[in-house]
MARPA-451513 format. One line per field, with one value per residue (C-alpha): x, y, z; chain; residue number from 1. Coordinates in Angstrom, 3 decimals. Example, Ala and Ser with C-alpha at 12.3 -4.5 7.8 and 13.67 -1.06 7.14 Angstrom:
<rs>
east <- (12.300 | 13.670)
north <- (-4.500 | -1.060)
up <- (7.800 | 7.140)
unit <- (A | A)
pos <- (1 | 2)
</rs>
This chain:
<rs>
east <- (48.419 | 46.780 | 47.947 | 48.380 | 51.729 | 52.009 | 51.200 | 54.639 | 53.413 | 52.041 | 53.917 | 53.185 | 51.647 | 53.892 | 57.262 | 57.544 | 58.624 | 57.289 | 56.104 | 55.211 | 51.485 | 51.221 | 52.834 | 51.446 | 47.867 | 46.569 | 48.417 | 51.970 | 54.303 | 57.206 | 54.622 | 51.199 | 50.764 | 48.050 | 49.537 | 48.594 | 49.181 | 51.722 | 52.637 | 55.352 | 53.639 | 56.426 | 54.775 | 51.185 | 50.181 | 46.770 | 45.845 | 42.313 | 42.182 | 42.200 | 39.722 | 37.214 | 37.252 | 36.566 | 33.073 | 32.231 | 30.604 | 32.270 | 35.261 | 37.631 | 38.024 | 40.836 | 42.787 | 46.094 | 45.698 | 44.298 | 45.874 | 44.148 | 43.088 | 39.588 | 39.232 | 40.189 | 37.985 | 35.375 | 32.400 | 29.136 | 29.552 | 30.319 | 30.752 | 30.346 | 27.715 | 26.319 | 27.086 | 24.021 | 24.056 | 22.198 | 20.970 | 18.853 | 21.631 | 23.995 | 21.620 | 21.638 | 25.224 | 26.101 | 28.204 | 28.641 | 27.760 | 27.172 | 27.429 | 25.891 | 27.728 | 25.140 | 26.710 | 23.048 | 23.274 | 25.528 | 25.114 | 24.042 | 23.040 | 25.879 | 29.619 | 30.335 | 30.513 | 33.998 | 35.621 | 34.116 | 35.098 | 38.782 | 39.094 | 36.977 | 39.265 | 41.967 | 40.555 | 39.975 | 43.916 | 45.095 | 42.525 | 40.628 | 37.757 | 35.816 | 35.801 | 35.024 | 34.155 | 32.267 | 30.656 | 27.973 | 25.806 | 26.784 | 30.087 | 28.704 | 25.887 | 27.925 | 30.830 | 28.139 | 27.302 | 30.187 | 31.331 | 28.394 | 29.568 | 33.001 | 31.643 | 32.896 | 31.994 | 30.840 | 30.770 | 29.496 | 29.462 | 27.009 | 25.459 | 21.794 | 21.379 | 22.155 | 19.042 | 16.803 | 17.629 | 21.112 | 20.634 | 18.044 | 20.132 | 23.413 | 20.771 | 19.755 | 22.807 | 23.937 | 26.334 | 26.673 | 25.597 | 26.389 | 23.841 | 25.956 | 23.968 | 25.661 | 27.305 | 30.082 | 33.080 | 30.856 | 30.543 | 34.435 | 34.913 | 32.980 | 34.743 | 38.099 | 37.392 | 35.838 | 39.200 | 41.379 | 39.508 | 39.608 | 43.132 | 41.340 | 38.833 | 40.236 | 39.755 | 37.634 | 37.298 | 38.347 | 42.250 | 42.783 | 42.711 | 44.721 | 42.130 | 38.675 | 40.258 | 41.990 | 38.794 | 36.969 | 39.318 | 37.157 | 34.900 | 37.484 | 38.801 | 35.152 | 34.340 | 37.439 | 36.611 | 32.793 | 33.715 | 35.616 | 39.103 | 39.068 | 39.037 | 36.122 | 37.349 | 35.518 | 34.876 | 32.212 | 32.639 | 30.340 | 33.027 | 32.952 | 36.000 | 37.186 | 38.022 | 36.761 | 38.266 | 41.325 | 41.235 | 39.535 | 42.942 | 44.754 | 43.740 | 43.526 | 47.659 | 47.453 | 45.430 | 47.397 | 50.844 | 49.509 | 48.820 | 45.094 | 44.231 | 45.814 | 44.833 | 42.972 | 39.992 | 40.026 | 38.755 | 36.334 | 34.751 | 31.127 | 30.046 | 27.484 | 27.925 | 26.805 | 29.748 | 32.667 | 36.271 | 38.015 | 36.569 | 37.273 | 41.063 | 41.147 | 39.543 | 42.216 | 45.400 | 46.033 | 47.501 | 45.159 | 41.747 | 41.099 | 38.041 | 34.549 | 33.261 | 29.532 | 28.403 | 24.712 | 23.575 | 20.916 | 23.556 | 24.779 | 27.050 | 29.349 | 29.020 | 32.932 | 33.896 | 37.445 | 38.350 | 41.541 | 42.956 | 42.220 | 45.799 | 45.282 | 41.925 | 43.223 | 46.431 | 43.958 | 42.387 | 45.274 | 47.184 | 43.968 | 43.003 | 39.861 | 37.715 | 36.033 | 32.761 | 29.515 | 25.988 | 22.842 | 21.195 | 17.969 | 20.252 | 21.263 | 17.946 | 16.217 | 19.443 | 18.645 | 14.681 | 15.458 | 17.930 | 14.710 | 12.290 | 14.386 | 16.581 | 14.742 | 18.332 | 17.422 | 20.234 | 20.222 | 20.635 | 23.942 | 24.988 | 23.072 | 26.006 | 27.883 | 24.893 | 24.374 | 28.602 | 28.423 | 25.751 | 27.100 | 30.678 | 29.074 | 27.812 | 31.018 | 32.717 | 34.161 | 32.917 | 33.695 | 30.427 | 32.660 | 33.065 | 32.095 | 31.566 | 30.809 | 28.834 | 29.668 | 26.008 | 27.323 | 24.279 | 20.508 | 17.786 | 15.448 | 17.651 | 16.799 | 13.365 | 11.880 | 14.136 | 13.409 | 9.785 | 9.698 | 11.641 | 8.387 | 6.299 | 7.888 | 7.390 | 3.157 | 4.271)
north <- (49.770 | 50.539 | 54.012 | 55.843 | 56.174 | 59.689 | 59.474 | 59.561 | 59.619 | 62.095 | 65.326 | 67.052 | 71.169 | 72.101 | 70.023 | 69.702 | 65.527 | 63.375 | 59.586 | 56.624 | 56.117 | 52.244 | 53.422 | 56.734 | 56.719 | 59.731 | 62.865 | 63.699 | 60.968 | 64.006 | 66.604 | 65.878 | 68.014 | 67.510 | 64.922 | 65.852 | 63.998 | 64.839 | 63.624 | 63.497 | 66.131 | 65.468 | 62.049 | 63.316 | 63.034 | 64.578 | 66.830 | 68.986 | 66.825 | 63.581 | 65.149 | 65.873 | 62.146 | 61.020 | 59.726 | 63.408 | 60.332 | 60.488 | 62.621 | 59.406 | 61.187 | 62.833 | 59.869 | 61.177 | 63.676 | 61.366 | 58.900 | 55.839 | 54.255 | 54.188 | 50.704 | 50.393 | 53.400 | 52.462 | 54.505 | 55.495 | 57.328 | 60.782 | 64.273 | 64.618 | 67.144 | 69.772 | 73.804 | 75.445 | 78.853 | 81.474 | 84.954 | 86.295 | 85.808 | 87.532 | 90.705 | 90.801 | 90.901 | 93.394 | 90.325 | 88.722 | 85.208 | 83.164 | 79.815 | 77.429 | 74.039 | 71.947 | 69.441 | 67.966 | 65.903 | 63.561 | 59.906 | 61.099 | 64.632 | 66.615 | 67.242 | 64.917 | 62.162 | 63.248 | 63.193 | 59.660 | 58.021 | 58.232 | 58.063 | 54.480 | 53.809 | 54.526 | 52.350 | 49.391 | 49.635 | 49.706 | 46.455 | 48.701 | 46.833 | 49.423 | 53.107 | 56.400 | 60.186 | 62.783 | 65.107 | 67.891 | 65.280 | 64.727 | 63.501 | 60.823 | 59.980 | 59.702 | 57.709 | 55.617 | 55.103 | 54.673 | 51.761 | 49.879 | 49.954 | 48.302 | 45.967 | 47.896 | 49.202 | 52.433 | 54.367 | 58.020 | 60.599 | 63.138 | 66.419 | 66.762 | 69.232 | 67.152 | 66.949 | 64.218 | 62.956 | 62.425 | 60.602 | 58.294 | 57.610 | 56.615 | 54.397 | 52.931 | 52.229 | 50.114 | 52.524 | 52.714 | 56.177 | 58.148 | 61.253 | 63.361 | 66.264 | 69.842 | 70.438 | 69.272 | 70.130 | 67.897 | 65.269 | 65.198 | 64.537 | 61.842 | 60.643 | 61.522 | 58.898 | 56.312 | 56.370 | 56.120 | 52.915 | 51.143 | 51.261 | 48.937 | 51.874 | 53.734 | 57.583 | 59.587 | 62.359 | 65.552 | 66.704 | 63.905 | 61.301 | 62.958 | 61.948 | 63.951 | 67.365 | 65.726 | 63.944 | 67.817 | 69.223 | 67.498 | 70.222 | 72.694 | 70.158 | 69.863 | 73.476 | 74.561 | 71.902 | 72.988 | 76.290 | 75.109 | 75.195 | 78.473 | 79.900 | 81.402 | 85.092 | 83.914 | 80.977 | 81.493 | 78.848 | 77.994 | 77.652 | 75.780 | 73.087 | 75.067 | 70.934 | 71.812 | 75.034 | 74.065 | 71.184 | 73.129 | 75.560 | 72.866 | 71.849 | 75.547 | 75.243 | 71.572 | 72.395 | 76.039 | 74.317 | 71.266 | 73.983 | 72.857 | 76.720 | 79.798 | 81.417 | 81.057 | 81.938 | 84.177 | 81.723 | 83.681 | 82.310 | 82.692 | 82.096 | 82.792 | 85.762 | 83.432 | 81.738 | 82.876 | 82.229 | 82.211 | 85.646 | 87.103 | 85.846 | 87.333 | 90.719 | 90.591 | 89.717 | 86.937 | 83.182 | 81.149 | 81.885 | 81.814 | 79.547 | 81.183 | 81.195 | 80.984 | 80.017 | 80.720 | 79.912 | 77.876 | 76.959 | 73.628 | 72.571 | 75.455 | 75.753 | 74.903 | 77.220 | 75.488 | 74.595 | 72.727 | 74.002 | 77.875 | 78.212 | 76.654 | 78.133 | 81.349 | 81.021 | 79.765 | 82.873 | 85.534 | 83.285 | 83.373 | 87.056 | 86.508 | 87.634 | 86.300 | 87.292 | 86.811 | 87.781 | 86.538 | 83.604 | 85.856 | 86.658 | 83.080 | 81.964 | 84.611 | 83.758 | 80.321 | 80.954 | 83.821 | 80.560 | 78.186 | 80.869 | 82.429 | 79.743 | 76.679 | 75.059 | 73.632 | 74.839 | 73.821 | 76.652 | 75.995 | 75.736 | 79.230 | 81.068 | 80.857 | 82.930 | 84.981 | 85.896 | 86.464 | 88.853 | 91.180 | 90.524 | 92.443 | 95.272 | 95.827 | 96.082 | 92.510 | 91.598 | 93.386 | 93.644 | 91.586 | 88.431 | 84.579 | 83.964 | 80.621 | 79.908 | 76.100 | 74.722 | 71.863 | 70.244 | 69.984 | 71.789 | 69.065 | 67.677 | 70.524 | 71.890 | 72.045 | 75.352 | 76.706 | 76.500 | 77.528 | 80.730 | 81.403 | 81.083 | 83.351 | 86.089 | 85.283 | 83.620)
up <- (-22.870 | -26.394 | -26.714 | -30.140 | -31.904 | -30.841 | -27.077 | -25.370 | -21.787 | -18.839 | -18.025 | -14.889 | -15.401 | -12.159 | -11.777 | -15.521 | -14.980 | -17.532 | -16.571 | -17.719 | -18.142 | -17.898 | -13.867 | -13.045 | -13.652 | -11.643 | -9.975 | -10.050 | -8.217 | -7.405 | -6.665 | -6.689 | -9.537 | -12.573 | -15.072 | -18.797 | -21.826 | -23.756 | -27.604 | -30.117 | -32.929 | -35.111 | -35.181 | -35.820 | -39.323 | -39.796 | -42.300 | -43.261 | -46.061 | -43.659 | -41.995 | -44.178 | -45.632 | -42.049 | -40.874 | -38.436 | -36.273 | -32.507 | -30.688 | -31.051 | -35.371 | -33.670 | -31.948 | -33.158 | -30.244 | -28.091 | -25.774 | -26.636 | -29.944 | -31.067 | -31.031 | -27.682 | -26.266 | -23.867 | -26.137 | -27.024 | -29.472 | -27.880 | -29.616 | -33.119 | -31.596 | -33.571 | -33.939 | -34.617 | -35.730 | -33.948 | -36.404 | -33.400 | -30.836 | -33.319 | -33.522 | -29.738 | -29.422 | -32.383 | -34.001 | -37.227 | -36.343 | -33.202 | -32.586 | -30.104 | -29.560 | -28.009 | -25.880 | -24.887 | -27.628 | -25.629 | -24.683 | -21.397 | -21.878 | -21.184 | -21.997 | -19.315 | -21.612 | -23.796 | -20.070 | -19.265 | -22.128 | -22.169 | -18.176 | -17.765 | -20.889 | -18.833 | -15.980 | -18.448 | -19.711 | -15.879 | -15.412 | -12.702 | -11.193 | -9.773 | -10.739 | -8.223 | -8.078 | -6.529 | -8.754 | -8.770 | -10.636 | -14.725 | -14.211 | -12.191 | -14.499 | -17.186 | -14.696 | -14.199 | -17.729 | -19.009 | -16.081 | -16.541 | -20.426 | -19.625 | -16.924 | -13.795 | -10.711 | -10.105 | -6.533 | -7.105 | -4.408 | -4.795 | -3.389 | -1.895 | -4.019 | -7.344 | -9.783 | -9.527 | -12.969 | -12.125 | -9.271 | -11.101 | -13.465 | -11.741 | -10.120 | -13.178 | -14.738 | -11.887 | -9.684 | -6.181 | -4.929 | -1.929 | -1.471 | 1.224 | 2.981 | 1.526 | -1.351 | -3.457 | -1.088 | 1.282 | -1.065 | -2.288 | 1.606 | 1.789 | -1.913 | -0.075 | 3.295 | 0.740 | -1.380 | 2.175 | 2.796 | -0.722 | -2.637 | -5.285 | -6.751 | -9.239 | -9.113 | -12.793 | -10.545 | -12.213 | -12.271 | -10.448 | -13.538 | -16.142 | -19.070 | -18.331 | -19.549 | -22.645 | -23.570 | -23.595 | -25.935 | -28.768 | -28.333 | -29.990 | -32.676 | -33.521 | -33.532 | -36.001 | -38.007 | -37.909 | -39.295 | -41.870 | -40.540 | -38.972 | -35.638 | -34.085 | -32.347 | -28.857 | -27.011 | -24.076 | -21.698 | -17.860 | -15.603 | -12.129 | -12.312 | -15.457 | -17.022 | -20.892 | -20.755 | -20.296 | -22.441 | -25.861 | -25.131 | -25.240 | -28.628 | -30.108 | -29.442 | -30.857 | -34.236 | -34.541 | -34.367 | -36.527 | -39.153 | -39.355 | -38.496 | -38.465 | -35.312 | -31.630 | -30.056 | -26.729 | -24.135 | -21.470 | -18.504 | -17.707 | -13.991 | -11.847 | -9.353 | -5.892 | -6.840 | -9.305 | -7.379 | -10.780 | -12.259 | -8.510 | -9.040 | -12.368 | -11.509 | -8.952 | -11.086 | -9.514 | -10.498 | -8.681 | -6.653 | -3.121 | -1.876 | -2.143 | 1.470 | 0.971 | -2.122 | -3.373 | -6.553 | -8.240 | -11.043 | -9.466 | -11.880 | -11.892 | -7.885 | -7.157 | -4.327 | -5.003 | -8.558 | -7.939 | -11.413 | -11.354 | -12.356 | -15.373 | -16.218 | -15.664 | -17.577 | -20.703 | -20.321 | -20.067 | -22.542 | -25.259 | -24.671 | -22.742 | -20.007 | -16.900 | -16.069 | -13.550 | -13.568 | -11.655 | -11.227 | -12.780 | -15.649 | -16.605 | -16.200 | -18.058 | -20.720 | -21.377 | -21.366 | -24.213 | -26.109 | -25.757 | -26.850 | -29.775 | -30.607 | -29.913 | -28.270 | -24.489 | -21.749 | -18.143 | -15.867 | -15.386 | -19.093 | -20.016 | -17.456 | -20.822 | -22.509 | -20.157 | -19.839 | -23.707 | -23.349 | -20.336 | -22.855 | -25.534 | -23.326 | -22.217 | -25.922 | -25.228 | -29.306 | -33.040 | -35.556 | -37.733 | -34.637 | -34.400 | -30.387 | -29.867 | -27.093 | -25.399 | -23.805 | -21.648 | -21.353 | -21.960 | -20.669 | -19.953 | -16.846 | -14.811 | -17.039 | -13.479 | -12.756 | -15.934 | -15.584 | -12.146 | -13.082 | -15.934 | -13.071 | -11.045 | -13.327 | -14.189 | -16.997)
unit <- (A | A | A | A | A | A | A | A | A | A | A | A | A | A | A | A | A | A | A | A | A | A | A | A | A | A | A | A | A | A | A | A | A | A | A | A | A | A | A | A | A | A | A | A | A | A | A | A | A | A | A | A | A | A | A | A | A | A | A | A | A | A | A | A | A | A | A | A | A | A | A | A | A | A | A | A | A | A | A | A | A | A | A | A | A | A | A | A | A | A | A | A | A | A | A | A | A | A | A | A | A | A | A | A | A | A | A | A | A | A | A | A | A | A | A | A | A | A | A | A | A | A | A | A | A | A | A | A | A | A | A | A | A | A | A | A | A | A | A | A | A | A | A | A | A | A | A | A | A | A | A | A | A | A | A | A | A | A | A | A | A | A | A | A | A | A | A | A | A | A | A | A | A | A | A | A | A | A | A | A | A | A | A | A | A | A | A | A | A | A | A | A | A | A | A | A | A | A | A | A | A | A | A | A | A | A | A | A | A | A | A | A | A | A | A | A | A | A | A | A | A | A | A | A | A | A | A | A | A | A | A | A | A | A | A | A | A | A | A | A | A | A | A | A | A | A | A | A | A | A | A | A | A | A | A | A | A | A | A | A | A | A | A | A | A | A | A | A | A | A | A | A | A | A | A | A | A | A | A | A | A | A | A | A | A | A | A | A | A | A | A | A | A | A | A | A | A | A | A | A | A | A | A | A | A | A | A | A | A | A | A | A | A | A | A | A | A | A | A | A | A | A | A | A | A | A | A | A | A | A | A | A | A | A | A | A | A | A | A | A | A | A | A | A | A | A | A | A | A | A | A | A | A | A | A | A | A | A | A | A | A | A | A | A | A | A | A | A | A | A | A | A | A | A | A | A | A | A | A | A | A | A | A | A | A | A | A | A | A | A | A | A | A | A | A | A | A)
pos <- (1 | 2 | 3 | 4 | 5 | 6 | 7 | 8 | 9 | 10 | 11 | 12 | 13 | 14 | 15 | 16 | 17 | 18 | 19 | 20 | 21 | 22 | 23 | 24 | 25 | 26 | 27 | 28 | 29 | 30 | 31 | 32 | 33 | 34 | 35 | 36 | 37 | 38 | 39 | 40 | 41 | 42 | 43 | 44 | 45 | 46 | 47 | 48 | 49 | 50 | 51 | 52 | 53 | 54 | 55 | 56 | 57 | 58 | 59 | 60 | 61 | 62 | 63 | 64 | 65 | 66 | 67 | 68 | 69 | 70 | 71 | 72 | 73 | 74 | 75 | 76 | 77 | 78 | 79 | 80 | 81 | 82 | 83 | 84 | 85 | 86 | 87 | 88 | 89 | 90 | 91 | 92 | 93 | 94 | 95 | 96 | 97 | 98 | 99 | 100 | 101 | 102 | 103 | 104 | 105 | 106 | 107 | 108 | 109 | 110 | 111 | 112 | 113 | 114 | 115 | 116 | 117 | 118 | 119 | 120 | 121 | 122 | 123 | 124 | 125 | 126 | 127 | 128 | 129 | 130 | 131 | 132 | 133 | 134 | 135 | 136 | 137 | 138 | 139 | 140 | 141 | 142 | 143 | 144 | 145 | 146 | 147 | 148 | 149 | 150 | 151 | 152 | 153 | 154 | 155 | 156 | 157 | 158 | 159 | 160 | 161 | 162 | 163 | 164 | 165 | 166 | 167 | 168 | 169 | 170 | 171 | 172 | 173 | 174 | 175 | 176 | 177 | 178 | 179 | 180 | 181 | 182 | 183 | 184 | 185 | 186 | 187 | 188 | 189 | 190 | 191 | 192 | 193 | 194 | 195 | 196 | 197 | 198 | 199 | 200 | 201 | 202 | 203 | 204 | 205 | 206 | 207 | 208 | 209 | 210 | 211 | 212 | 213 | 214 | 215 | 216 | 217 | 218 | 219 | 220 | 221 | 222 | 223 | 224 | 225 | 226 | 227 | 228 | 229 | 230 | 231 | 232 | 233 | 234 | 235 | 236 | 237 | 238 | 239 | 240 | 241 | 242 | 243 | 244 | 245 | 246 | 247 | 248 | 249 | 250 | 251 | 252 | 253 | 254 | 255 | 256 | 257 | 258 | 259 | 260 | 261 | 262 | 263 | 264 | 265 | 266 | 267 | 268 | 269 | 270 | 271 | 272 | 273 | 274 | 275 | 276 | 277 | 278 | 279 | 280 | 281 | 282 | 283 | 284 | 285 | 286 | 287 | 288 | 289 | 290 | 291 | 292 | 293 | 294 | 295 | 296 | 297 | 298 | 299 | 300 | 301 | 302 | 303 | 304 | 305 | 306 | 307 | 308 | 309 | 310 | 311 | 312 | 313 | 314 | 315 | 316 | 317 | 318 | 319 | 320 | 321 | 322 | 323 | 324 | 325 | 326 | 327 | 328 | 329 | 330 | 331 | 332 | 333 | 334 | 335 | 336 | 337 | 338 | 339 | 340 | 341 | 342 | 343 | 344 | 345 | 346 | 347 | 348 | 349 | 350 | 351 | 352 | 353 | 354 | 355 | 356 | 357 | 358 | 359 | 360 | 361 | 362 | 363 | 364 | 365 | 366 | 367 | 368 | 369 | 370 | 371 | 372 | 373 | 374 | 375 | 376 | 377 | 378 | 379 | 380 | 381 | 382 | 383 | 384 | 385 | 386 | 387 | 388 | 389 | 390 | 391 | 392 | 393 | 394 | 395 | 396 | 397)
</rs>
């Protein structure tokens, strides 16, 4: 495999065993558990100064913390996105700055795309043929993408309720799609019996390939780097699987001990209230979440009734110093409406949970005057501008 000089192989989060990653390519061979990267830092060179000399041109800057090399990534060009700063957003929320990092700048729209990358990578270095997920519906876009890139197969399993534009565009980048009637629990079952019957495909679904969360932590690297090297005091993140959560905590620990900044963020997680297992476990005080029985919401994305890594989420958030938090579907909507109007940045519905979370954060004294929140938008409006629009409607608008 062409792996970086640091990468010394996957270690599972539970068992603690460490593995070979040329052998174990997905979950835990002792346990089952999620495999994560895991490096040598003493062999990471990378300075600010290296940095700044640097092209700020795709994730794939920061390779020393990546598995893979950049000239064997499977790529388009992902990250690098920008982190537009917000005044009006920052009077709203009684802090000193805000920050939006606008992941619809993507290849394919969404943060979706720093997963994809290093996981069909991953496929390409284990001479996969054929790649396979289920997915709420931008994973599998971008799985799509990113497959017909490298020359592979694609078989995505999605919800009814997926947008349109996701499901026209796995189309048109050549994958083989699966609508399944219900949700995404209904469409990981069909994902599930598909996998039973073909040992050849070769699983990018989430916390199952070890790659989609380390791919995410870019976001972080880019944001510290953004700000010149320091930390912002809160990350706002829309949670559903929880993936780029866990990954941009990741880094915070990988650029704090790397001495290329001083401090972390608190992590919080923003979801919406039809649908928010992981801020019920954390109300609770508990290590993991128990499955939401009927969820409602019009936030598709983040509807994950059972995140299979709440442990991890929640530890990122305890750990960091953060919150979790839920509010309305009419709350998120009117959030990313107010982002549009004020801001002129486009949010899905499902991205503006993390606007929405920062605001009910600041009325409940979650933020200092003297603050930087950084607010992560996943994606772009315009995939779901239908929602939007009909919400304006709604209200005579």
């Amino acid at each position: 495999m062409d792996t970086t000089d640091a990468f010394v192989g996957l270690e599972c989060v539970d068992c603690g065993d460490r593995f070979d990653a040329e052998t174990a390519t997905h979950r835990c061979p002792e346990c089952d558990g999620i495999l994560d990267p895991a490096y040598d830092y003493d062999a990471v060179d990378l300075t600010r100064e290296d940095l700044r000399e640097r092209p700020f041109d795709s994730m794939w800057r920061y390779e020393e913390l990546l598995p893979f090399t950049r000239a064997a990534a499977v790529s388009m060009d992902e990250g690098a996105t920008p982190l537009v700063e917000c005044p009006s957003l920052a009077d709203e929320l009684g802090v000193e700055s805000v920050y939006i990092k606008d992941e619809g700048r993507n290849p394919t729209g969404t943060f979706k795309d720093r997963g994809q990358s290093p996981a069909v990578t991953a496929a390409v270095q284990h001479d996969a043929t054929d790649v396979a997920l289920a997915s709420a519906g931008n994973a599998g876009q971008a799985a799509s993408a990113y497959a017909g890139r490298a020359g592979l197969e694609s078989h995505v399993f999605l919800p009814a309720r997926s947008g349109f534009t996701n499901k026209a565009m796995v189309n048109v980048h050549g994958g083989d799609m699966t609508v399944v009637g219900g949700r995404i629990t209904d469409a990981g079952e069909a994902y599930a019996e598909a996998m039973d019957e073909h040992d050849d495909w070769y699983s990018v679904k989430t916390f199952v390939t070890p790659y989609r969360h380390e791919g995410k932590k870019t976001m972080y690297c880019e944001v510290a780097e953004q700000l010149d090297f320091e930390a912002p005091d809160h990350v706002v993140y829309p949670t559903g699987g929880g993936v780029g959560l866990v990954g941009m905590h990741k880094a915070a620990r990988e650029f704090r001990d790397l001495d290329l900044v001083d401090d972390e963020p608190a992590f919080h997680v923003a979801q919406a209230d039809g649908c928010a297992p992981i801020v019920k476990a954390f109300e609770e005080g508990k290590d993991r979440h128990e499955p939401w029985d009927v969820p409602d919401t019009i936030c598709g994305g983040i509807e994950i009734p059972d995140p299979g890594a709440s442990h991890l989420v929640l530890d990122a958030v305890r750990e960091s110093g953060g919150r979790a938090v839920a509010t309305s579907d009419d709350e998120i909507l009117d959030a990313a409406i107010s982002v549009a109007q004020n801001e002129g940045l486009e949010m899905a519905p499902t991205c503006a949970a993390a606007a929405s979370g920062a605001w009910a954060l600041a009325e409940d004294d979650a933020f200092d005057e003297d603050d930087t929140v950084v607010i992560v938008n996943t994606g772009t409006g315009n995939k779901e501008a239908d929602v939007l629009r009909s919400h304006l409607m709604g209200k005579g608008i």
